[in-house]
Every structure is written in C-alpha cells, then in structure tokens.
C-alpha positions in Angstrom: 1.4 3.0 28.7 1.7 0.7 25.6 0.6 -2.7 27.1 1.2 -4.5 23.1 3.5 -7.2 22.9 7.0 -6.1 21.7 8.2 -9.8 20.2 7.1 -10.7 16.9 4.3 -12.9 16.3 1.5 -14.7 14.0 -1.0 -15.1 17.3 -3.2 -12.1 16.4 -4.9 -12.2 13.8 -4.5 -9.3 11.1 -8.0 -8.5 10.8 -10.8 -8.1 13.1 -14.1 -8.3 10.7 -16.1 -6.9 13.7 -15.1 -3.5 14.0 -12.6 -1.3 11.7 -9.5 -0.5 14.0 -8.8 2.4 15.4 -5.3 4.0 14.3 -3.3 3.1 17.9 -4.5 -0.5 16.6 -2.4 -0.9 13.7 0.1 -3.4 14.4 4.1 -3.5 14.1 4.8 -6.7 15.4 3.7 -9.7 12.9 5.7 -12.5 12.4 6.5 -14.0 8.7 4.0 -16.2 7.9 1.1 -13.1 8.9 2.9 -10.4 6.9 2.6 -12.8 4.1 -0.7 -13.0 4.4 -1.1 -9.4 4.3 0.8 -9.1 1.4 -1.1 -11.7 -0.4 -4.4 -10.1 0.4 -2.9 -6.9 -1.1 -1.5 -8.6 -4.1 -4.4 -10.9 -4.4 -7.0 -7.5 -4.5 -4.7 -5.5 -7.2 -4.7 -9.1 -9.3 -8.3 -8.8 -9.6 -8.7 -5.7 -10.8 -5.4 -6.0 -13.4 -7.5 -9.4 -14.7 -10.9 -6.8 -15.5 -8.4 -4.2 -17.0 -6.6 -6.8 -19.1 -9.3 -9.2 -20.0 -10.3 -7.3 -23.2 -6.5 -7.0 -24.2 -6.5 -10.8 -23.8 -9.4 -10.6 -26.4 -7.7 -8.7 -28.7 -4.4 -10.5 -29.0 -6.3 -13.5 -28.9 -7.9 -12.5 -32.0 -4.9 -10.9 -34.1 -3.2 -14.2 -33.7 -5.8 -15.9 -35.2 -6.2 -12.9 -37.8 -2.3 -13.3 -38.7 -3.0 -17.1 -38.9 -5.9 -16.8 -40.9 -4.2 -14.3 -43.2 -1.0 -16.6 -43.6 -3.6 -19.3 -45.3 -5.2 -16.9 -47.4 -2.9 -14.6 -48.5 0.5 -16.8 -48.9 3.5 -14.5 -49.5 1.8 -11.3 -48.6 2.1 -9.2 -45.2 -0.9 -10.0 -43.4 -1.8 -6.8 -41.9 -3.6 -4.2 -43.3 -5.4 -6.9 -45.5 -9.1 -7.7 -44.7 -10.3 -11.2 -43.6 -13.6 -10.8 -45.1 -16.7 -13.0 -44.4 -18.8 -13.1 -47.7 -22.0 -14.4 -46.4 -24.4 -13.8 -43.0 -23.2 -15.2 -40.0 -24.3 -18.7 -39.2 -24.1 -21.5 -36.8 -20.9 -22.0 -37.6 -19.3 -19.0 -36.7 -17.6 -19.2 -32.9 -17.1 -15.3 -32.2 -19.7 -14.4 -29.3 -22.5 -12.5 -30.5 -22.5 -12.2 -33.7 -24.9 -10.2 -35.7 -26.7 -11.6 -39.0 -28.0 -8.2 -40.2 -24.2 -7.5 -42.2 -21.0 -8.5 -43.8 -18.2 -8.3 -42.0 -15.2 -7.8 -42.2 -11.7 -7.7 -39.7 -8.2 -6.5 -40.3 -5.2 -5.4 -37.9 -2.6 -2.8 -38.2 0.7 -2.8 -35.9 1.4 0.6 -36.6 5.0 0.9 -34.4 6.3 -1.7 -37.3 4.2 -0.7 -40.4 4.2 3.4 -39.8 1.1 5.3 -41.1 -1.4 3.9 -43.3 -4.2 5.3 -45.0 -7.8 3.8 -44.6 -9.9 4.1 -48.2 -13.8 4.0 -47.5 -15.7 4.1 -51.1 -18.8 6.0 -51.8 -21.9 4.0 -49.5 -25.5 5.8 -50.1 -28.2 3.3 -50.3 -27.6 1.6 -47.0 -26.1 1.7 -43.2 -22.2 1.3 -43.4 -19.4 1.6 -40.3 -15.8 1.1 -40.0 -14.5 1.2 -36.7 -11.1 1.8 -35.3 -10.7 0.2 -31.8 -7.5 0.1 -29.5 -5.6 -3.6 -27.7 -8.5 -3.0 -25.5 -11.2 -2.6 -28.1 -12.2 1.1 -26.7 -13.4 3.1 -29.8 -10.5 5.0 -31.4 -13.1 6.2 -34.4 -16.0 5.5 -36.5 -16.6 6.1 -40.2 -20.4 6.0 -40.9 -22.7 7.7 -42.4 -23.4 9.7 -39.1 -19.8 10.6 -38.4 -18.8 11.2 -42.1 -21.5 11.4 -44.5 -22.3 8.9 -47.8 -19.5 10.3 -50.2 -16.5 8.3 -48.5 -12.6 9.1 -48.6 -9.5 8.8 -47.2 -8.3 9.1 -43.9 -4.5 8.7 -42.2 -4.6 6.5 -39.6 -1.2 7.3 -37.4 0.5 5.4 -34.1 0.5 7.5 -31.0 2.2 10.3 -30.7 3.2 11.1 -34.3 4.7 14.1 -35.2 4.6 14.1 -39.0 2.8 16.0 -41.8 0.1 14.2 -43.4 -0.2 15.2 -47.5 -2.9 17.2 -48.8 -6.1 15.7 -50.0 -7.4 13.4 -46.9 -9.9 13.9 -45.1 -8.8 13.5 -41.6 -6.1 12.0 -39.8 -7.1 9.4 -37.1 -4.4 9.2 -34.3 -4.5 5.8 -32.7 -4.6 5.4 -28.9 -2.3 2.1 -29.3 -0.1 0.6 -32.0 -2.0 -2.5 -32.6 -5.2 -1.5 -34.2 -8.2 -4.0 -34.9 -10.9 -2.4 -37.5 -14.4 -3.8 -38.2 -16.0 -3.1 -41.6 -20.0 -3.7 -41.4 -22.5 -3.8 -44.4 -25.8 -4.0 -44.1 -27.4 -6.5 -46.3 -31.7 -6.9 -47.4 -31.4 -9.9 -49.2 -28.9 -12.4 -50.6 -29.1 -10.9 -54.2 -27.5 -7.9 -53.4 -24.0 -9.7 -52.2 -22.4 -9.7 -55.5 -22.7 -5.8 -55.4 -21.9 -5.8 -51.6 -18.6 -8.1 -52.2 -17.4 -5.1 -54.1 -18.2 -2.6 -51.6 -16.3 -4.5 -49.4 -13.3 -5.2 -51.4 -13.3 -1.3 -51.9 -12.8 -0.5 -48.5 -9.1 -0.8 -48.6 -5.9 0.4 -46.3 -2.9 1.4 -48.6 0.8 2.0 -47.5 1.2 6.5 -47.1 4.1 5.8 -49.4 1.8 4.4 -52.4 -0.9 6.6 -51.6 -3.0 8.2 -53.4 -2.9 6.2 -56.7 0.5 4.2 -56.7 -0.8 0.2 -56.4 1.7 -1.1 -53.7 1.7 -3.9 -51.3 2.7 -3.1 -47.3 6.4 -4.5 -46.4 6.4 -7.7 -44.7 7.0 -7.2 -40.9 7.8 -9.5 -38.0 5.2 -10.4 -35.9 6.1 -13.7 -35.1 5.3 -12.5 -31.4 1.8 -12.2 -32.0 1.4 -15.9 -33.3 0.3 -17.8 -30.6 -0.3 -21.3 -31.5 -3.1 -22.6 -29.1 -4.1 -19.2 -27.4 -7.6 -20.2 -27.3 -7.1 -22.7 -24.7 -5.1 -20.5 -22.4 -6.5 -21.3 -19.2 -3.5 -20.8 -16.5 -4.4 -17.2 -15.4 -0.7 -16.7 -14.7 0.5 -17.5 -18.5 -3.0 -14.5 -19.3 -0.4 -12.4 -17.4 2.3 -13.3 -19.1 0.8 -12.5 -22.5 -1.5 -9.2 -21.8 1.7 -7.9 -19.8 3.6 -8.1 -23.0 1.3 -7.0 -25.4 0.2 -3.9 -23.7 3.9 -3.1 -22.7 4.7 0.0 -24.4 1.6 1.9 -25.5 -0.1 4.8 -23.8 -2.6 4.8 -21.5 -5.6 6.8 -20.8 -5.3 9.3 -18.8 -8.3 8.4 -16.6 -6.4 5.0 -16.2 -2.7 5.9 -15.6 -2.8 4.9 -11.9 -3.9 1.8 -12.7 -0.8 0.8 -14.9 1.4 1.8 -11.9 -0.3 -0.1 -9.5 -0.4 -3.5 -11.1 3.2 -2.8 -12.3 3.7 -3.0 -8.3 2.9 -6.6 -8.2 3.6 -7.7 -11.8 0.7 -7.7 -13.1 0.8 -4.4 -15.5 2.4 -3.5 -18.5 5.5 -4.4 -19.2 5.6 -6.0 -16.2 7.5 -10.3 -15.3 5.2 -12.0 -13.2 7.1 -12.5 -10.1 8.9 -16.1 -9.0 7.7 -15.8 -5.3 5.3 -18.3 -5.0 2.8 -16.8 -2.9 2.6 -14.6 -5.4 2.1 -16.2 -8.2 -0.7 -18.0 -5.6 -2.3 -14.4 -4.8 -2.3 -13.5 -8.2 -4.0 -16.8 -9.6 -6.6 -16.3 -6.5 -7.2 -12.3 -7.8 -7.7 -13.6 -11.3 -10.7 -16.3 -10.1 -12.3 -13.1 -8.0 -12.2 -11.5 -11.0 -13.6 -14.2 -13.4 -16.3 -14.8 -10.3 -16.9 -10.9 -10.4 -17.8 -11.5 -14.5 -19.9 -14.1 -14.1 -22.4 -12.0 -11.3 -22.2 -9.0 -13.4 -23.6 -11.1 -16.4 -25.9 -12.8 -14.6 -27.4 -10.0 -13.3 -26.9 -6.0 -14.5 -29.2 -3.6 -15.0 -32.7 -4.7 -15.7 -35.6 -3.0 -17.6 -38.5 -5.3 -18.4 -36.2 -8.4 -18.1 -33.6 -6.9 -21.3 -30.2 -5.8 -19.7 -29.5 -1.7 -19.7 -26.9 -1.4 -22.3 -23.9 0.4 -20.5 -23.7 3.8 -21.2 -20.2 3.8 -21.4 -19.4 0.5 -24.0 -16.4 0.9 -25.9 -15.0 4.2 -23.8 -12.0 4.1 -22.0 -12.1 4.7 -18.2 -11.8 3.3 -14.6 -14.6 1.1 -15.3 -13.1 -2.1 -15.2 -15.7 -4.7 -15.0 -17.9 -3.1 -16.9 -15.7 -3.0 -19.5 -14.7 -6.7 -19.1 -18.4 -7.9 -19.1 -19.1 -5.8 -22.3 -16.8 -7.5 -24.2 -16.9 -10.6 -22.7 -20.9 -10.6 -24.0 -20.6 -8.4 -27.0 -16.6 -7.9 -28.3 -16.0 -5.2 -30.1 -19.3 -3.5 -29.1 -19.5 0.2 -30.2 -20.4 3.1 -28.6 -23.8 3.8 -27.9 -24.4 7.0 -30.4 -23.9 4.5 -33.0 -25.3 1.5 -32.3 -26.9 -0.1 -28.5 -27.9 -3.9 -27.9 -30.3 -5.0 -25.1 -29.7 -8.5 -24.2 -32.7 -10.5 -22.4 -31.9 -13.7 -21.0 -35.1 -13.7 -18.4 -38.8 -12.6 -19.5 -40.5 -9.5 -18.0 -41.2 -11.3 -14.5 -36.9 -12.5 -14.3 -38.0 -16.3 -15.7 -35.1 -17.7 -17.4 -36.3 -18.3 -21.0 -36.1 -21.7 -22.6 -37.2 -23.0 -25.6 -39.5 -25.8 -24.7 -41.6 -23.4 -24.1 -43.2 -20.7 -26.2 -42.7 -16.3 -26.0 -43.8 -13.9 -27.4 -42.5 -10.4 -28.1 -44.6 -7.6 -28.5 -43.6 -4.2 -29.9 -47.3 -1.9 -29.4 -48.3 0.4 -32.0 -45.9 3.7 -32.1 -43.5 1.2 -30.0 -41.0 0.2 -32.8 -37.5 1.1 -32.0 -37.0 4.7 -32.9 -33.3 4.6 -34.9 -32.2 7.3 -37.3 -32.5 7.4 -41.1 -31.1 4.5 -43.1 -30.4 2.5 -39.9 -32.3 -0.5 -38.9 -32.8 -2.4 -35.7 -33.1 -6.5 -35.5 -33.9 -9.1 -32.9 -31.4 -12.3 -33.2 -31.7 -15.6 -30.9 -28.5 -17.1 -29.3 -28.0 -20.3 -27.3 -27.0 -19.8 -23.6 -23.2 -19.8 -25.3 -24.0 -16.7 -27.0 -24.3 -18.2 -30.5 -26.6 -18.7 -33.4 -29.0 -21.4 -33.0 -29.0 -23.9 -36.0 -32.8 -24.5 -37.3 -34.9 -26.0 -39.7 -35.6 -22.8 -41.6 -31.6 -21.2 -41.1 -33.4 -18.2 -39.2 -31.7 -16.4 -36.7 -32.7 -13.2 -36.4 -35.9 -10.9 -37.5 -35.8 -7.6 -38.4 -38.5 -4.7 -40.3 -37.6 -6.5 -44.0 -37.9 -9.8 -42.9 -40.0 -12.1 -45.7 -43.6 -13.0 -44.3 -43.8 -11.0 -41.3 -47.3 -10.0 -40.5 -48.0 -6.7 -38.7 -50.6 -7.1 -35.7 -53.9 -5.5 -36.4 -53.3 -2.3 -34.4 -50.2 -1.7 -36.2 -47.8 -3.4 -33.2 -45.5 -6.8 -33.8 -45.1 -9.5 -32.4 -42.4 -12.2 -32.5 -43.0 -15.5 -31.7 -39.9 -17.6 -30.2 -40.1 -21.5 -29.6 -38.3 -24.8 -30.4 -41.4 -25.4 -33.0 -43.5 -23.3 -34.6 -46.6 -22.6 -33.1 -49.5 -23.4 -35.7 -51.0 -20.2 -35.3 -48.2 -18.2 -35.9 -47.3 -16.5 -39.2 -44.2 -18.2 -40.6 -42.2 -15.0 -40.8 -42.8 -14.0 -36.9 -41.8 -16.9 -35.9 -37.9 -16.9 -34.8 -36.4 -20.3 -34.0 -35.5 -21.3 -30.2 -33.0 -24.0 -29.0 -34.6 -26.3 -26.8 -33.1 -25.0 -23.7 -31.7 -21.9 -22.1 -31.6 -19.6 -24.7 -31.0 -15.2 -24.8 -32.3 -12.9 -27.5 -30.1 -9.6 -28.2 -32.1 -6.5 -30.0 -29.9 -4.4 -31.8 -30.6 -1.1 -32.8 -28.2 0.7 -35.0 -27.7 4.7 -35.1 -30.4 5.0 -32.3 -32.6 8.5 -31.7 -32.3 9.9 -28.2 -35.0 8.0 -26.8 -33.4 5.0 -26.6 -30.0 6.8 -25.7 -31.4 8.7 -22.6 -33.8 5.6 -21.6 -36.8 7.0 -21.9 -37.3 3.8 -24.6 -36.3 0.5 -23.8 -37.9 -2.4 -25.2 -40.9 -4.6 -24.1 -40.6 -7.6 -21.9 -40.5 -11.0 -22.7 -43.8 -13.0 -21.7 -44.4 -16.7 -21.8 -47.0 -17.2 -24.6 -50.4 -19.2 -24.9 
C-alpha cells in the first residue's frame, strides 16, 4: 500500500543530500513554491554551462565592436570589414588585450561573411622569418592557419566562404577556406628581431590583404559598405549584468552552425533561454536562476585558473585550445587567459603563476629561471620561443628598461657556462646579474607565460615541459 500523502505540499523537502532516492521515492505531490525550486535548480545548472559555452562569443563580439569602432576612426568613409587594424610597433604597457605577446606585429580584422559574401584572403611571399594568419569562428575555435607549416614560404590566395556555400570558386587560388560561422575574426602575426627591420615588416603587413571575389585577382576595388550597426555596442566593455551577456551572445550566435559535437548543447540552453537565438525569459525566477548559473559559472573560471594542470609550477597547456567540442570550461578559461590562442601544433604557452614548490611569485623578491644544457625549448625551424612577464592582470609590466619579455636574440644575454640559461626576474636588478638576463618584475603578484611557437613533438606529447621557477639567492 502507498502510505505517501495525496494533497499537495512544500513540507518535504525535494532533496535528500544523504542518500540518492530510490525510484518509488520520486515525488508527485509538490506544491508551487517547491516545484519552483526545482525548476530553478534545473534552470540555474543549464545557465552555467550556456555562460562557459558563450563566454568566448562574448569575447568576440566584444571585440568586433570595438574593431568596427576603431575602424570607423581610422578609415572614415570606408566599410570597415575586411580592412586590417594594424599595430605598427611591439606591444607595450599600454595595450589592454590580456596576454599579449611582444615577440610580433599584429594585426586584427573581421569579416561578416552572411552580408559581405566571399572574400579572398592575399598572404605575400614570407621566407626569412615565422609568419601566421589565423581564421577563428564567434567562438574563437580555429577555422584555419596560414603559416609556414600549413602552407609553405611562397604565399597566395585563398577564398574564404560563409558556411554552407555552394558556389564555384575561379581558377588560380589556392584553397578555399569554408568558415564555421559568418562573423570571422583573423590575426596576422610577424615576427620581428629588432626595431630596424619594421619599415620592411610594415610592408609585409600592409601586403597581407582581403579583396572583394568580384575584384579579384587584379581589379583594385573597395568592399560595399554593409550594415552592422548591430554589432556596435557603445559601452560593451562594462557589461556586467549577466542577464544583458545573454541578451547579446544569444543574438550574435543566433543563426550560425554548430558543431556537431556541440549540437545538444544549443538545444538545451534554447530550453531555458539561454541559447541561440533564444529571449531571455520575463519569469522572474528565471531571470534569478539564470543570473545565479552565470556567477557558478564565473566561480567555476576563477578555480580552473587558479589551479589546472601543474608541471613544475607552469600550467599544462590544454591539449585541446582553440578546438571546438563539449569542453566548456576549458574552453572558457583558455580564452579568458590567452584569447585567441591557437592550436597546439602551431604554437603552446605554459603560464607559471607559482614557483616549482606552488609559492605564488612576487616581485619583491628575486627568481630565477633555469633552462640546463640540451634543455632549450625544442620548436621547429624558423620558429622561436620567448619568455614574457605580466602583472597579476595579465599585462605588460612597465619598467625602467621597457623589457618585457626575453627570448634566444635578446641583446646582452649571457649563456651559463655549461651551455644552460638562466633568467633572472625581480623588481630591481640584481648586481650580479647580466643586464640582458635580467627580465623586469612588478613589485607584487606577478605570472610569466613561455611561448613556444611551431613546437617539435616533445613539447606536444609532454615529454618536455619547462623548468620550475625557484626563489633566487
């Protein structure tokens, strides 16, 4: 006999954290107020995860509103996609993005290929040093790479197309990229020695060009202006109500593709408004759920970067950076740490924030960083590796000497006597330290990143990582 009560009511409690229930515990009898908790705690868990999933879209309209205002400045009267916003110089103090490297030029553009149709990418010939341009999708996964290992020295051009094309592409290119998503952000990187080559290099840059299919291959003519008023979003870099993040990512991820391996996901934040395409729902307990999901999932963030993977106090780079997949906080923390980071068969970063023994590192006091001999990173030919110091914001660390990073061509650097190196990092420079192994610390919490472009299998299967951090003499 069934001895459960047959009214209605909020007296039990939905859960008992004890013991899992059996299936002839399930109940049918809860009042308003507990089916709305129940309901919360559902919508409150799929918030969470829609928050990881559409943090790096955030990130990426973020940025192309910024791009299209930055554009509007510098290029008055022109459409400003498919037009570079080029930085001329290294990175320094100055710049804001997280991250950033001071080994090459840069430079950023957008397509919206729904409005602007195909458009050829134009890469010049590159043979004297390492080179990329990357193609990444509204959630900054890795559509493509043009480098020297993907594509060779002699350069060319290559059709980039919106999903699902159907068209012919003309004779004479040499590939046709189809995008995952219409709104395409590329990075162009140059790598740069010294500061007498960037007249030459500004060239370079300004020869990596994208080019309207309809003026292609040697007609000289400018894109047709396009509406994207949308994507202008005065003030987006203060968003902080995580209900207007929903707002936004739901719109701008509302009629592209998705994965494969993440098609299950768009249906189930759709069911609580939370996923493409989707209106954030009136209901406030809803709205309250979804608010609470999106702090889980900020609190989620935070742990995973605090913590990760640890070899020798330098976080694991994640094998899967800039991959789509059912990753979700992964995903999230790589781009919240390194945006726009690319896969790992062209480039890895190791991040240390703690020394070998998990000590935070601070600059008031003095480390050291020893490579042995043999122990360099092992990177392919033409690459290079470097090692760059960032506040505990993730940026560049304004100095007396405007050093930020050290790398193999670094003026003054002095070789130990057995062949290894070792980098010094402090507030001040030690006396007996060589001035060109010395890399400037903030006086504070500080993390160093070592980046190691076109790495050799023994970085990518782990068998080489990089030394720990230890607190010097």
């Amino acid at each position: 006999m069934d001895d459960r009560r047959t009214d209605r009511t909020d007296a039990i409690p939905l859960t008992d954290t004890s013991a899992l229930p059996r299936i002839e515990d399930f109940r049918t009898d809860l009042g308003a107020a507990a089916i709305g908790a129940g309901e919360g705690a559902n919508t409150r868990a799929i918030a969470m995860q829609s928050y990881l999933s559409a943090f790096p879209a955030f990130l990426h309209l973020r940025q192309l509103s910024e791009y299209l205002q930055g554009r509007r400045m510098m290029a008055p009267g022109e459409c400003p996609l498919g037009g570079w916003f080029l930085m001329r110089w290294l990175s320094t103090p100055e710049v804001t993005t997280v991250s950033p490297n001071v080994d090459t030029l840069y430079g950023g553009a957008y397509l919206l290929l729904r409005e602007q149709g195909p458009v050829v990418l134009r890469v010049p010939p590159i043979r004297d040093r390492y080179f990329s341009v990357v193609l990444m999708d509204t959630s900054f996964n890795n559509i493509a790479i043009i480098s020297p290992r993907t594509s060779g020295t002699d350069g060319g051009d290559w059709l980039v197309v919106p999903p699902g094309w159907a068209g012919t592409a003309p004779e004479g290119l040499r590939g046709v990229i189809e995008a995952t998503t219409s709104s395409v952000f590329l990075v162009q990187r140059i790598y740069v020695r010294d500061a007498a080559e960037l007249p030459a290099l500004h060239a370079l840059q300004d020869a990596i060009r994208m080019l309207p299919l309809a003026g292609w291959p040697d007609r000289e003519e400018r894109f047709p202006d396009v509406d994207v008023s949308r994507y202008e979003l005065q003030g987006i870099r203060e968003t902080r109500d995580p209900l207007r993040f929903f707002e936004l990512t739901n719109a701008y991820r509302a009629d592209d593709p998705w994965p494969m391996s993440e098609t299950g996901f768009r249906e189930l934040f759709r069911s609580v408004g939370v996923g493409p395409g989707s209106a954030v729902p009136d209901d406030p307990g809803m709205r309250a759920a979804i608010a609470q999901g999106a702090v889980d999932a900020q609190a989620a963030m935070n742990a995973r970067l605090s913590s990760g993977v640890l070899r020798d106090g330098w976080r694991v780079p994640d094998p899967l950076a800039g991959l789509a997949g059912p990753h979700l906080l992964d995903r999230a923390v790589t781009q919240a740490n390194a945006m726009g980071a690319f896969i790992n068969d062209e480039a890895m970063y190791f991040f240390a924030y703690r020394d070998h023994d998990g000590l935070l590192l601070d600059g008031r006091r003095r480390w050291t960083l020893t490579f042995p001999p043999g122990g360099l990173p092992p990177i392919g030919e033409g690459a290079f590796w470097s090692v760059t110091m960032y506040d505990e914001r993730n940026l560049l660390v304004a100095n007396s000497i405007d050093r930020y990073v050290i790398r193999p061509d670094t003026a003054g650097l002095d070789y130990d006597p057995d062949g290894g190196l070792t980098i010094h990092m402090a507030a001040d420079r030690p006396d007996d330290v060589p001035d060109g192994n010395w890399l400037p610390a903030p006086r504070g919490a500080f993390n160093v990143a070592l980046r190691t472009y076109l790495p050799l299998a023994p970085i990518r299967d782990g068998s080489w990582s990089p030394p720990g951090i230890v607190p010097g003499s």
